[in-house]
Each structure stands twice: as C-alpha cells, then as structure tokens.
MIGUKE-494846 format. One record per atom (N, C-alpha, C): residue in one letter; x, y, z. Coordinates in steps of 0.001 Angstrom, whole numbers, plus 500000, padded with zeros to 6 digits. Layout:
<atoms>
aXYZ
...
</atoms>
This chain:
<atoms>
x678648902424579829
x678103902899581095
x678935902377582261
x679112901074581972
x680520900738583781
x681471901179583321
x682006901494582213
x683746902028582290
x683242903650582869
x682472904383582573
x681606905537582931
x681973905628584797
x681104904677584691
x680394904530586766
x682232904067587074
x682911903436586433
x684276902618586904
x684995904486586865
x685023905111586070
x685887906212585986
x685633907197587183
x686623908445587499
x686751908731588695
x685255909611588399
x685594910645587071
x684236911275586970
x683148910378587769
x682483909667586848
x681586908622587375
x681346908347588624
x682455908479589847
x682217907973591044
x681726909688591392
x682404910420591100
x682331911984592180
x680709912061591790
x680349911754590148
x679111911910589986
x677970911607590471
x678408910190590856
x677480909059591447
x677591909784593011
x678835910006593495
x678465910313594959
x677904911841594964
x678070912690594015
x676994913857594524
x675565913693593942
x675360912853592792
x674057912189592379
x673275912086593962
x673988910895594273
x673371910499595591
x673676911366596844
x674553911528597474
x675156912920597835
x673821913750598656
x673661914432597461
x672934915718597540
x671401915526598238
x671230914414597252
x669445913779597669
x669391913717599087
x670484912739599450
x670657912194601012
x670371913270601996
x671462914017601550
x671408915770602179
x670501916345602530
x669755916054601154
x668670917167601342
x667188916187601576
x667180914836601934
x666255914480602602
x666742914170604284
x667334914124604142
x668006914110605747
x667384915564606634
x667791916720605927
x667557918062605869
x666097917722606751
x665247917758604944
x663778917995605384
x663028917062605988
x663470915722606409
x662862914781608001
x663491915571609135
x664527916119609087
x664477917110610171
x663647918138610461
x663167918872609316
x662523920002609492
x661050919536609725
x660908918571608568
x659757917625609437
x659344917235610257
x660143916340610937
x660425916281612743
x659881917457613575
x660943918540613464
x660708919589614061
x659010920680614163
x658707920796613004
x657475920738611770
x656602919929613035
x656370918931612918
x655611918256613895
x655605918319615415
x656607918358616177
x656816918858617149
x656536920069617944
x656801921454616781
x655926922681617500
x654479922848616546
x653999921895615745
x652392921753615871
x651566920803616670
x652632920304617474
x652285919262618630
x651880920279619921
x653356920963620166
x653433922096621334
x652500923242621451
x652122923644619568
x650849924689619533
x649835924670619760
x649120922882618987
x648260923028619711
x647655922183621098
x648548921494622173
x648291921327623312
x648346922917624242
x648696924037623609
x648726925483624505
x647687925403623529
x646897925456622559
x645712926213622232
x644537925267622934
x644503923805623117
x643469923149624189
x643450923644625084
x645008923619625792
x644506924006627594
x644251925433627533
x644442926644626881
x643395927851626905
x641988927806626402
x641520926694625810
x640394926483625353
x639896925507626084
x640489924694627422
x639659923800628141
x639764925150629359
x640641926091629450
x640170926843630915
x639218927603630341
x638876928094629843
x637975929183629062
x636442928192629428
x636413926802628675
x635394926434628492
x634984925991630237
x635978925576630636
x635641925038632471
x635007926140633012
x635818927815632695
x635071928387633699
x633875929168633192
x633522928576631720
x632319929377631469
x631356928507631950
x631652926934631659
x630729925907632328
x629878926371633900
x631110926930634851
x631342926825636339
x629797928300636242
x629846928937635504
x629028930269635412
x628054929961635286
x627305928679634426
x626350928293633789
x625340927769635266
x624231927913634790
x623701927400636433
x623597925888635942
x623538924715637318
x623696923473636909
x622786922525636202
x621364923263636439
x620720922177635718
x620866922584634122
x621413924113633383
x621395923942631936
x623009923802631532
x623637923123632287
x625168922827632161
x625367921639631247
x624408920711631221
x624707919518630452
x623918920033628994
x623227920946628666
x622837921248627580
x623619922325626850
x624316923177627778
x625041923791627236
x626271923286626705
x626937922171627239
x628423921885627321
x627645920830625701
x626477920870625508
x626224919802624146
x626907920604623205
x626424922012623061
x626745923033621899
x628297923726622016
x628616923653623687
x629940924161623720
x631117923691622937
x631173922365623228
x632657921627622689
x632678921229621562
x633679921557621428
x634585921740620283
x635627920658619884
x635559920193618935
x636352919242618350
x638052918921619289
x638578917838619667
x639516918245620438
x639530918617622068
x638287918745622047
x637782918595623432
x636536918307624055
x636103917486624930
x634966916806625080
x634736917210626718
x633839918273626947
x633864918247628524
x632210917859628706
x632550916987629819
x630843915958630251
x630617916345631722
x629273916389631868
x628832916157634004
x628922914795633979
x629651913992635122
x629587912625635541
x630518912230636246
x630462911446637042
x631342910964638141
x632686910975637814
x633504910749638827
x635368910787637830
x635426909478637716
x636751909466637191
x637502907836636515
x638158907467637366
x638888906352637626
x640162906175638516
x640962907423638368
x641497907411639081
x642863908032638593
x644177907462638354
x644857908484637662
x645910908063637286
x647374908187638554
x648707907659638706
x649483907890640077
x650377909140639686
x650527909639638746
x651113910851638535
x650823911878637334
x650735913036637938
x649936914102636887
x650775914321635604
x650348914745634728
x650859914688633223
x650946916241632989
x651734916172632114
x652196917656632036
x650854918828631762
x649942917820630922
x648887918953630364
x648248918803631550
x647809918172632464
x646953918530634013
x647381919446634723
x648898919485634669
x649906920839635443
x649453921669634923
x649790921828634047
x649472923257632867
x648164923682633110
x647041923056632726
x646104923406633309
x645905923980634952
x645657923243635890
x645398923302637135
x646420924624637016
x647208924704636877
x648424925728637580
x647446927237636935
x646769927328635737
x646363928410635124
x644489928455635766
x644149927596635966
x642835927450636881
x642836927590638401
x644477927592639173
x644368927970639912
x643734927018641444
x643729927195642610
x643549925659643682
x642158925365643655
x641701926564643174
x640174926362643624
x639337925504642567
x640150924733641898
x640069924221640751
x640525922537641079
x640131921564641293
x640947920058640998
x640820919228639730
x642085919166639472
x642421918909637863
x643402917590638560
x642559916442638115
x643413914985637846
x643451914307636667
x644579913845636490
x644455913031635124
x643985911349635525
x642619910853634656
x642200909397634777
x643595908207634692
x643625907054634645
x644205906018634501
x643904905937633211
x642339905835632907
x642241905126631338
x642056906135630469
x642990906059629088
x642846907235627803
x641319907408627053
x640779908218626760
x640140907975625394
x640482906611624069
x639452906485623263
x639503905602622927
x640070905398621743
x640046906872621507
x640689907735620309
x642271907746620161
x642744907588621395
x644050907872621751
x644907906544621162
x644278905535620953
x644198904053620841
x644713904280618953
x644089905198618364
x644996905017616843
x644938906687616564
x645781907447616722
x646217908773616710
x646180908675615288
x646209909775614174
x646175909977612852
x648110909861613126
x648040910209611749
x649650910086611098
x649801911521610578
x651018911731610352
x651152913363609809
x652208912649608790
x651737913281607438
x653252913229606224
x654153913788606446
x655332913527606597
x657004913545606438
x657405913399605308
x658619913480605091
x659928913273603739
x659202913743602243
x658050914608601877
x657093914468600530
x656515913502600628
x656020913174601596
x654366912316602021
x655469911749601853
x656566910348601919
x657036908834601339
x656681908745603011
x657143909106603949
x656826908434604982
x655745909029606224
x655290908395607056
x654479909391608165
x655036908779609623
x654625909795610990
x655020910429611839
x653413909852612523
x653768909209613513
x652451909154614267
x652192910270615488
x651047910790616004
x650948912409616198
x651210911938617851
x652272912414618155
x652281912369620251
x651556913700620714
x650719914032620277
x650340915418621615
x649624915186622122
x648843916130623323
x648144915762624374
x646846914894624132
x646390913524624787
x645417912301624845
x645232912139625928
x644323912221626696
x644035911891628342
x642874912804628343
x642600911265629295
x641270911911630191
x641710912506631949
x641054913507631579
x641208914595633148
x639429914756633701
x639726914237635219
x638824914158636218
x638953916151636961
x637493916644636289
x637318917974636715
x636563918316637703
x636854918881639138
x635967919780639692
x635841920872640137
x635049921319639938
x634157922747640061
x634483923439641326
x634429924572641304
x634551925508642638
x633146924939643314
x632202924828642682
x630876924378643369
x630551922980643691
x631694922269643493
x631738920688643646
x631246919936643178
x630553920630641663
x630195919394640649
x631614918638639743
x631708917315639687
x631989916671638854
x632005916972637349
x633334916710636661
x633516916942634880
x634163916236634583
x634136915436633368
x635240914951632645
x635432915753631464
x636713915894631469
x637565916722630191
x638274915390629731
x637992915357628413
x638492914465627469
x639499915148626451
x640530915101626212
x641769915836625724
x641413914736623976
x641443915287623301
x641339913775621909
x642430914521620994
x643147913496619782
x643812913958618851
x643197914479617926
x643766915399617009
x643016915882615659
x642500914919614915
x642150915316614216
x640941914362612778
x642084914604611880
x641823913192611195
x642590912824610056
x643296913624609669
x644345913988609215
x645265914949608591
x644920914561606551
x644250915784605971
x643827915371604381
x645502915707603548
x645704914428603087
x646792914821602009
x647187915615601742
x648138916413601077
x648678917473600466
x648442917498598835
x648135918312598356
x647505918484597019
x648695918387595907
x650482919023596518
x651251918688596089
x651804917398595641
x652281917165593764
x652235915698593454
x654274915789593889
x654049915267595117
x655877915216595141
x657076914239594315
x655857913781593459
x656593912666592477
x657700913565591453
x656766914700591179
x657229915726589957
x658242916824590550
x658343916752591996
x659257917384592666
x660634916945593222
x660547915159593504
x661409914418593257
x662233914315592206
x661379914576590841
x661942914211589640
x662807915105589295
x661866916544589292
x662565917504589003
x663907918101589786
x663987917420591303
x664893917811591746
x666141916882591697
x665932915393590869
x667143914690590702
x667884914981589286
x666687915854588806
x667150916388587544
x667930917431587243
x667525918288588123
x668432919977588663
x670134919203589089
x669766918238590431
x671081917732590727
x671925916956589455
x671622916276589091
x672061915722587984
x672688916705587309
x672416918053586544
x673114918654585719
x674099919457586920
x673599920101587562
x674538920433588666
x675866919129588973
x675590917895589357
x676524917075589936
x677788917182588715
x677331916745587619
x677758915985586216
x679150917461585822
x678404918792585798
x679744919938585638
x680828919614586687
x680583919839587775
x681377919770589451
x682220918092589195
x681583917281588722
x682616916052588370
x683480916434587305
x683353916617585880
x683935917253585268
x684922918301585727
x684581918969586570
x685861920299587158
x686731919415588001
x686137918646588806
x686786918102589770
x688153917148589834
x687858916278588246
x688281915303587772
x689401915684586601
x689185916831585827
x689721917489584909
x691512917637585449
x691457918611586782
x693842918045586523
x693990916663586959
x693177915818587376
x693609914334587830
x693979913896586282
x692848913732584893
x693143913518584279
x694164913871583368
x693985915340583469
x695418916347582536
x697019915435583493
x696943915294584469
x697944915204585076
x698545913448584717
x697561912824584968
x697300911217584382
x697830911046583042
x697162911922581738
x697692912029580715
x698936912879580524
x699941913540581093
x701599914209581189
x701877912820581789
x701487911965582019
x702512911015583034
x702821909495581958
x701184909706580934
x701455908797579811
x702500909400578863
x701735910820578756
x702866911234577364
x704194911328578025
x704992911451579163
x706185911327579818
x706980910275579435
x705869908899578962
x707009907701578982
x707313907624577563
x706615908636576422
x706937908421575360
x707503909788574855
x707767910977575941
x708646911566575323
x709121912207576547
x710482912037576942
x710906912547578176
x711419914376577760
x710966914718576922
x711456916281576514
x709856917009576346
x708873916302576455
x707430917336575987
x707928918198577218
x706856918963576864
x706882920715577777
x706099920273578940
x706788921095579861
x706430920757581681
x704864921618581840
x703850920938582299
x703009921061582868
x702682922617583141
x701177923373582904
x701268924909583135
x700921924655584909
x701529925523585972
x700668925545587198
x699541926629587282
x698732925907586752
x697424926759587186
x696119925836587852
x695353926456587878
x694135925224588815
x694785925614590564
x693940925007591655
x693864924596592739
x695291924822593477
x695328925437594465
x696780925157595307
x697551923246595364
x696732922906595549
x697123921539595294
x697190920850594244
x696929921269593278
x697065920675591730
x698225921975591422
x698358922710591487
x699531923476591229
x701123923004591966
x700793922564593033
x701915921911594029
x702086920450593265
x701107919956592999
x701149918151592123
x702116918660591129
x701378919642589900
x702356919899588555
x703634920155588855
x704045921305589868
x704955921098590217
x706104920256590380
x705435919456591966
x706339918370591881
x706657917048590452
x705459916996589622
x705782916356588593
x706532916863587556
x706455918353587077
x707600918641586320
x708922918810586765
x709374919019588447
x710705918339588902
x710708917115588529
x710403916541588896
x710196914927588553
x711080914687587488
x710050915480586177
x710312915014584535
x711755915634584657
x712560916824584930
x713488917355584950
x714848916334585217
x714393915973586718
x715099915226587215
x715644913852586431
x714161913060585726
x714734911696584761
x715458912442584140
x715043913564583225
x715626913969581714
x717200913949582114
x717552914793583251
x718797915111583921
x719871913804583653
x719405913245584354
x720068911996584892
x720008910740583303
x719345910449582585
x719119909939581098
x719797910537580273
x720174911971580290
x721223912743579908
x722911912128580044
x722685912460581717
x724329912253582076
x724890910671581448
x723729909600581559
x724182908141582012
x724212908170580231
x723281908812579104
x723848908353577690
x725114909085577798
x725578910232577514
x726990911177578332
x727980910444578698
x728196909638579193
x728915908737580136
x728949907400579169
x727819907163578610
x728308905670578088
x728784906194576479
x728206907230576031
x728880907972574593
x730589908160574977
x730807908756576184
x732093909234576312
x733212907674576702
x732317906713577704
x733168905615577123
x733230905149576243
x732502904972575106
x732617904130573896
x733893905089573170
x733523906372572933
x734213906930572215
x735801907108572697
x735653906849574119
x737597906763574761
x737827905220574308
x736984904396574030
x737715903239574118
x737881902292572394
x737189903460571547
x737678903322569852
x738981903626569910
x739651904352570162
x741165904481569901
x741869903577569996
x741641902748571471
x742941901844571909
x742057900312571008
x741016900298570870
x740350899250570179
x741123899078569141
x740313900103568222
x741390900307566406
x743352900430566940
x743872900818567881
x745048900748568332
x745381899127568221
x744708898351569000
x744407897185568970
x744760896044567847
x743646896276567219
x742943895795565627
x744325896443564851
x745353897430564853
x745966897445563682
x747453896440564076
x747842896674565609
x748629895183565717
x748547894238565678
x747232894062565904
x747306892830565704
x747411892105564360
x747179892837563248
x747422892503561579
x748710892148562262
x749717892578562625
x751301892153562951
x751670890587562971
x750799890261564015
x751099888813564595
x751044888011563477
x752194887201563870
x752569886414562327
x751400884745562870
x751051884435563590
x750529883679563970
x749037883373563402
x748527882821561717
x747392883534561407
x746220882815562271
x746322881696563265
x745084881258563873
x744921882033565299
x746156882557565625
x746179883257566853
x745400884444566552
x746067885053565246
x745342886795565258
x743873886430564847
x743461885520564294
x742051885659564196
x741060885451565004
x741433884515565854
x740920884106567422
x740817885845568372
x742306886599567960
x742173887830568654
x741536888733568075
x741474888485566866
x740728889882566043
x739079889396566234
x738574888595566540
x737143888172566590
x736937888505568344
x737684888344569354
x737570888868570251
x737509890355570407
x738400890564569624
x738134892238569881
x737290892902568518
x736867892037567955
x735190892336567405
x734563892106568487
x734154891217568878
x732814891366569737
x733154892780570583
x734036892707571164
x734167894034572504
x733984895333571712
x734119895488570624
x733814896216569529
x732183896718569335
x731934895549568634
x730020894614568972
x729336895364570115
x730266895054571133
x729129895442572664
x729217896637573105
x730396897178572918
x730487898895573196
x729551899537572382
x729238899436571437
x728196899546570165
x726335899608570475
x726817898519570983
x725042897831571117
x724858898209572650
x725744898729573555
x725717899254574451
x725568900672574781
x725890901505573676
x725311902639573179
x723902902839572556
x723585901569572038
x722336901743570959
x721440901283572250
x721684900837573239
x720598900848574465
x720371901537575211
x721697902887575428
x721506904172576154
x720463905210575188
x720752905038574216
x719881905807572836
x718761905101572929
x718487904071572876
x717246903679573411
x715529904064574324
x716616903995575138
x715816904483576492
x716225906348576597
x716811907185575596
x716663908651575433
x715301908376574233
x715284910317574357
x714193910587573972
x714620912128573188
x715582912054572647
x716002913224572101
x715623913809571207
x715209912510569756
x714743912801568689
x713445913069568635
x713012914376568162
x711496914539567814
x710626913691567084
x709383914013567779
x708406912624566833
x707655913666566251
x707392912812564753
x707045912802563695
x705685912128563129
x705179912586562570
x703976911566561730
x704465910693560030
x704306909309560968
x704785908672559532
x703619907487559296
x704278906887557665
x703301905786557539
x704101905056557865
x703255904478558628
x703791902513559136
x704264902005558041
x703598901376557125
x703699901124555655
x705110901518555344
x705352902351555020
x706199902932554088
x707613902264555157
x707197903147555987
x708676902445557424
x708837901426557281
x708029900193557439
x707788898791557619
x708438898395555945
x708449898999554887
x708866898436553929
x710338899172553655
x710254899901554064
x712038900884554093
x712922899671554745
x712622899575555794
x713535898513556956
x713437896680556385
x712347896515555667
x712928895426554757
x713386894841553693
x713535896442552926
x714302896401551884
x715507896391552089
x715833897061552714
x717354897242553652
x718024895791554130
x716785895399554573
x717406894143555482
x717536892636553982
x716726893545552922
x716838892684551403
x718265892556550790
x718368894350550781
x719510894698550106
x721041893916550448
x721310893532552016
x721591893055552933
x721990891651552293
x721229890944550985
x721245889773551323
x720284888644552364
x719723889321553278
x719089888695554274
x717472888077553812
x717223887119554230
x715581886277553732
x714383886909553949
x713992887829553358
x712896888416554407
x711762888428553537
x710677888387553859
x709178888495553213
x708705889656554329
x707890890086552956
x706585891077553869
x705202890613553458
x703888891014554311
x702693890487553895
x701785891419554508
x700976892341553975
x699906892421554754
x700304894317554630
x699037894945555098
x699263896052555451
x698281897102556113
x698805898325557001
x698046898541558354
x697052899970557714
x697974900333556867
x696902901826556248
x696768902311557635
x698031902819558619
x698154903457559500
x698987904666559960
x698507905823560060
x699367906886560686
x700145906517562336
x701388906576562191
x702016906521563416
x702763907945563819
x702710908136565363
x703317909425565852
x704574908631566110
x705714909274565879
x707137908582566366
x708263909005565798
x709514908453566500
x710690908696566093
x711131907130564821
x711501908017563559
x711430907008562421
x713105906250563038
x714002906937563304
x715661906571563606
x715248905073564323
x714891905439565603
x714422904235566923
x713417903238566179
x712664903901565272
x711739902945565016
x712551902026563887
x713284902470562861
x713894901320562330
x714750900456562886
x715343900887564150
x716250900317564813
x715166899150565404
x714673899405565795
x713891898218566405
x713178896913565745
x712563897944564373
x712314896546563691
x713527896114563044
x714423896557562825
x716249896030562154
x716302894976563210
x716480895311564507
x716953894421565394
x715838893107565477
x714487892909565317
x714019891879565647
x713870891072564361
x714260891975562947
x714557891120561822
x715686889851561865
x716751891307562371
x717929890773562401
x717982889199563461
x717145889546564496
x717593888254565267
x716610886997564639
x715595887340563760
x715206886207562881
x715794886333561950
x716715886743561493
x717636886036560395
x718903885208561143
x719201885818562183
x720153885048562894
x720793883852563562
x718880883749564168
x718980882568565067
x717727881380564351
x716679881672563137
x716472881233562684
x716364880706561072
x717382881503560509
x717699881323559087
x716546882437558280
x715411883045558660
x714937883262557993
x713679884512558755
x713153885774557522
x712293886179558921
x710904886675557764
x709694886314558249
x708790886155557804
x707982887372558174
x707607888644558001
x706731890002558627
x705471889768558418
x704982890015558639
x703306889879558621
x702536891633559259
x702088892170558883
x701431893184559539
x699993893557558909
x698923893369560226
x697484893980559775
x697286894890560890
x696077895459561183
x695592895936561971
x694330895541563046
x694711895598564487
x693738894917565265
x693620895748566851
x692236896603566551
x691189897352567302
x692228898856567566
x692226899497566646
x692807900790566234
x694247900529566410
x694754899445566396
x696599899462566826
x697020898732565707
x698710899066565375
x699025897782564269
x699745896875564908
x699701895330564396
x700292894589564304
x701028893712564011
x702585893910564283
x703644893688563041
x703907892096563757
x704004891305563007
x704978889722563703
x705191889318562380
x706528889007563139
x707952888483562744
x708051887012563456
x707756886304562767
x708273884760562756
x709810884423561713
x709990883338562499
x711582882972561842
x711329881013561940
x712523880590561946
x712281878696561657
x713350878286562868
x713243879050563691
x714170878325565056
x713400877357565716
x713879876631566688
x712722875996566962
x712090875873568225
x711996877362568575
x711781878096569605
x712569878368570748
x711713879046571632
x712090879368573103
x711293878590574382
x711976878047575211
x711415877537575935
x710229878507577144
x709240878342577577
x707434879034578075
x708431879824579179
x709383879003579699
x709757880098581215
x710996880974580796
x711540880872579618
x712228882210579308
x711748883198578123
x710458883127578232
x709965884495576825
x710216885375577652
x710040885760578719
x709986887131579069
x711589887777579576
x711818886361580216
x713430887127580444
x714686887246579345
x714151886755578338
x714954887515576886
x715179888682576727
x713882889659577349
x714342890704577093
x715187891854577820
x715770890932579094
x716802891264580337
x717662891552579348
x718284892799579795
x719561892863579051
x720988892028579071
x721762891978578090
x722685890638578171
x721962888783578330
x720831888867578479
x720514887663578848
x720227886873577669
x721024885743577309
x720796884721576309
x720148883468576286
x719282882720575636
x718450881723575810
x719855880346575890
x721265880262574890
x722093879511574881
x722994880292575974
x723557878696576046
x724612879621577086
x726259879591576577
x726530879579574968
x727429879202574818
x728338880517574565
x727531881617574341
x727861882557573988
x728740883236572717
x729113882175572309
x730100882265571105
x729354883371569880
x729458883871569514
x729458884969568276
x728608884529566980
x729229883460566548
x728411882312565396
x726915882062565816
x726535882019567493
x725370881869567273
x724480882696568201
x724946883655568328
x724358884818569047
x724916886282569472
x724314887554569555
x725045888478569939
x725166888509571576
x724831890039571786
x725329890013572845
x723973890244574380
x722807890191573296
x721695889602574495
x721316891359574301
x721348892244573774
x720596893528574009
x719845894275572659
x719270892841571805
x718656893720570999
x717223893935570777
x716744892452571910
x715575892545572221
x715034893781573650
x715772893733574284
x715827895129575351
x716002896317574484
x716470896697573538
x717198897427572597
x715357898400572251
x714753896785571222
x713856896902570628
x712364897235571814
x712382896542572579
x711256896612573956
x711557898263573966
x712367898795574764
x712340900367575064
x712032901033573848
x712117901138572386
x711756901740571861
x710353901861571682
x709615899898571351
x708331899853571571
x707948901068572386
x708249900625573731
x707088900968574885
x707646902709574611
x708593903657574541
x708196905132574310
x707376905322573392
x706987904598572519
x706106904855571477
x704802904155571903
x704289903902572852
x703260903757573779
x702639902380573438
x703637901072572808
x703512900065572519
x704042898957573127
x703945897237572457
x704354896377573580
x704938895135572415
x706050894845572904
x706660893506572490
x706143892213573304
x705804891453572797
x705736890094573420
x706243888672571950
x706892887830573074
x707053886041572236
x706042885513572385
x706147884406571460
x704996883184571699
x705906881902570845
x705834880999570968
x705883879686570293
x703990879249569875
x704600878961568346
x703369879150567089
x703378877189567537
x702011876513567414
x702198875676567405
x702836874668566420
x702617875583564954
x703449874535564131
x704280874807563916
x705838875063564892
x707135875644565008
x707722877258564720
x708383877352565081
x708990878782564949
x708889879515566162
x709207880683566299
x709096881387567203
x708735883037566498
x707589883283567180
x706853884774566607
x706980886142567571
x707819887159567045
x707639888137567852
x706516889087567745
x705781889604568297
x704638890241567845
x704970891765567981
x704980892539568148
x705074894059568338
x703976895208567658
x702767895761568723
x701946896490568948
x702524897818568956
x701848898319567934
x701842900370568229
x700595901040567872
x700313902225568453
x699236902701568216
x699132903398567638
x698156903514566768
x697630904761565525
x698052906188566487
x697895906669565443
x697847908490565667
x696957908928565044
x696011909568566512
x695317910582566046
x694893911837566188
x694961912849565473
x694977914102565777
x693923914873566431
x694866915243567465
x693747916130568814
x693733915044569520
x693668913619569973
x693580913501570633
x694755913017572142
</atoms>
C-alpha cells in the first residue's frame, strides 16, 4: 500500500480521490450558502406583504374588537399587539423601509432599540449534507406601529420555528459518492500515468540494449513530442557508440601490422636480455590495444539477447578457465533463466576469474539465488583491497599497485570491462573484504521473465 500511495498512479489517485470530494463540497456550501440566502430574501418579502395586509386590515377593524381580532389574526412569524411603543431604535432597518415605503406616510413605521427575545437564539439551517449548519440572518426586530387613526402597535418580526431534519441518510450518499469517485479516479490515474511509465520503462530497457526499437508516437501531443525527443536521443548514443567502437577497431587493427612488423625484428637482435625486455614491452602494448577494444565492445550493444541458463554459462566459463590450467571451484546453483548476450557475458565472468587467478593464486565461485536475482561471488586468497579503493578499481586503467609491471597486474580494464557488461544486463558489480581474508567480488543479475 505505500509503494502504491509512493507511486505516481497513487498520488494522481489520491489527489482526484480527494480532488473531487473537495470540489464538490466546496460546490454545494456554495449552493448552500446561496440556498439560504434567497430563503432568507423570500421570506422577509413574504412578512412585509403579510405585516401590510395584516396592519391595514387591523386599521379597518373598529378599536375596541382590534385586540381580539389581532388574537386570531397572527400568524406565526409575526406578532402584531395594541400597546404603547418601545424606545426606538437611531436608524431604520431595511425591513421598516420596505414596509413604511409600501404603507405609505400615512402610516409611521419605526424600528424599537430592543429585539424580540426570540431573536436571541435564531434556529440553524443544514448545510454541506446536514455535517454542518448556518445560523438563520433574516428579518428580527421589533417595529413601533401607528395607525392612520393614531392608535399604537407593535409588530414583532420573529424567526422561523425549528428547521425538522432532512429524512435523507447523507451517510449513504457520502459513501456512495466516494465510491463512484473512487472507480472513476483509479481509470483516469491509470491513463494518466500509463506513457510516464511506458516511457520510464524504454529508458530502463535503453541501458541494456542500445538497438531495441524506438518508441511508437502515439498518445497526447506531449507524450508524442517526449517519444520523440527520446528516440532522437537513443539514435544519437547508438550513433556516436558506433563511430567511437569504429575508431578504436580501426586503430587497433592499423596498429597490428607495425606491432607484428615489430615482434618479427626484433627475433633479430642478437642481444637475448635486450630482445626480451623488448618483446614483453611490446606484449603489453599488444595486451592494451586488445583490452582496449574489449572495453569499446563492452559498452556496445550489438549482439542480440538471448535466453540462457545461468547454470550452464556459469559452468561453460569455468571449465574453460579449468581447461586453462587455472584453480577454480564452483559451488552452488541459481536454477535461473537469464535474458542476455552469452559472448559479453562470458567475457565478464572470464575477466573476474581471471583477475582471481591472477592477483590471488586462486578463484573460488559460489552462486545461489537471492530475492528473484542471482548471485555469483568470486573470492580469491589476496589479501585484499584497501575500504577507500573498492570502488575506484573499477576506473578504467586504474590499479590498486602502483608498480605496474606485467607479472603482477594487467592493464586496469577488466574490472570496467566486466562492470559495463553487468550493468547492460540490468545488474551490479560490487567488492568487499571477507573478514577472514580474501577479497570477494559479488556480481548480481536478474532473472528473466516472460511478458514482463
């Protein structure tokens, strides 16, 4: 569930999850709001036509059956009485205008100082699916009335009676509507998220095969412009990884001639400690033009990948390295399908055999499997590498001795050699010093599995 909520899906989900709700309660406290406001405005115009109506039927009534009539007259919402006025209030209120202006001069309409008593806790009106309420502002005041005939009235303006619940259970309307959103949000993340990921995954499979097929442009103007620019992109490495193996193939191969040109005069020199001193020099330069090719091949991606067994590979490359003469044990095994190039892949484990037979007399394989990946290490009996150069071993040319001599080291590129092949095959080299001596290379690759 957090790698879920951590993934991009997950967030677009989570924000139209929440999103939408927000939206759409935001929405309806507005309409609510509003909702309340012209049943505020409706009915202060349905009082003051129902306090002029009732004033001037009062004014008709003769005075002594005025206080018996006005018992049966009023009506909830309005309270009109015979009796002296109130203070008054220092400025008229909109509903006294309204009135007086429709009653006309012959009419005096003041609003009191002091409210009803009613006015003191107004009912509440439900908002948001009843969660919250709205306390009711419409017309509350007492108005000092008199008569064309100069009797005295009080008009008492009061709020409505209780507002009764809504019969609707908005629990089941809540529910149901985080439920609608929910399947709604969850597709729209999925669409949304779908070329980020297609595009995410061409950029993994890119580092392990610089020749897969360029991206289709379809989808979105802007995901069509992305593929785009990313299959220039891929064009562009392939281009250029091209020219620079090109270039280092075409020097190696101009510079075998005058090499072996080299190597056959020098048999000449009658001097036999001189020519061997020279013929081991121009081995190594031999050596490095070589291994300087096998690092441009490296880092290409020419050869098609294949489905092989680990197993079988892993025991091909140490029989070889048997046949050889060389010390090698194997132990263990991954019962794993690998996607890959078999050429690069023996080259790599050749080379990290080879440098435990080299630099430690001896090379020990070990391979199991750990959380769908295999794991091959190669220990040898050197007596290690020192903590601040494991990682820069695998700089190219870079040697842990600095003596450089031939007898006890090459030429510093077979661990770079071996790293680039790892990592196109979507894996990782790392050293360690074992505590009870040696030095262990470990090297991670991942299963293959189909379709995915």
């Amino acid at each position: 569930m957090r790698a879920f909520i951590g993934s991009m899906t997950g967030r677009v989900f989570a924000t139209l999850l929440l999103g939408i709700p927000v939206s759409a309660a935001l929405t309806q406290w507005l309409a609510d709001v509003e909702r309340q406001r012209v049943l505020e405005r409706q009915r202060d115009q349905t009082l003051i036509e129902r306090a002029e109506q009732l004033i001037m039927a009062t004014e008709i009534v003769p005075a002594s059956t005025r206080r018996a009539y006005l018992a049966v007259a009023n009506r909830p919402g309005l309270l009109l009485a015979v009796g002296s006025p109130h203070p008054s209030a220092a400025q008229p209120t909109g509903f006294s205008k309204t009135l007086s202006e429709r009653l006309g001069k012959d009419y005096q309409i003041v609003p009191a100082a002091a409210a009803p008593d009613a006015c003191a806790h107004p009912p509440r009106m439900p908002i948001l699916y009843g969660l919250l309420s709205a306390e009711w502002r419409g017309a509350c005041e007492n108005l000092n009335v008199r008569l064309r005939d100069g009797e005295q009235l009080h008009l008492a303006v009061l709020p409505p009676r209780a507002l009764a619940p809504a019969d609707t259970d908005y629990r089941a309307v809540l529910a149901l509507f985080f439920v609608s959103t929910a399947f709604l949000a969850y597709p729209v993340a999925r669409m949304t998220t779908r070329p980020l990921k297609q595009l995410a995954q061409a950029a993994q499979d890119l580092g392990n095969d610089i020749n897969r097929a360029p991206l289709d442009l379809t989808g979105a103007s802007e995901i069509r412009q992305a593929s785009a620019a990313f299959n220039a992109m891929q064009a562009r490495i392939r281009q250029y990884i091209f020219q620079r193996t090109q270039m280092l193939a075409a020097i190696t191969h101009d510079l075998q001639t005058p090499l072996t040109r080299m190597r056959l005069r020098l048999e000449k020199v009658d001097d036999r400690e001189l020519q061997e001193r020279l013929i081991g020099d121009l081995s190594a330069m031999q050596a490095m033009v070589r291994e300087g090719l096998d690092l441009a091949r490296s880092m290409d991606a020419t050869e098609s990948m294949q489905m092989l067994d680990l197993d079988s590979l892993l025991a091909s490359s140490c029989d070889d390295a048997a046949d050889a003469n060389l010390p090698v044990t194997l132990a263990g095994r991954s019962n794993m399908a690998l996607l890959g190039r078999p050429l690069d892949l023996q080259r790599c484990l050749g080379n990290l055999i080879d440098n435990a037979v080299k630099y430690g007399q001896q090379a020990q394989v070990v391979v199991d499997r750990v959380n769908g990946a295999a794991r091959i290490r190669v220990r040898d009996n050197r007596p290690g590498i020192p903590q601040a150069e494991l990682t820069r071993v695998f700089d190219p040319f870079y040697r842990v001795e600095t003596s450089r001599s031939r007898e006890s080291g090459g030429t510093g590129l077979g661990l770079t050699i071996a790293r680039n092949i790892a990592e196109q095959h979507g894996g990782s080299i790392a050293l360690a010093n074992p505590p009870d001596g040696g030095l262990e290379v470990t090297l991670m690759l991942p299963a293959y599995y189909p379709g995915k």
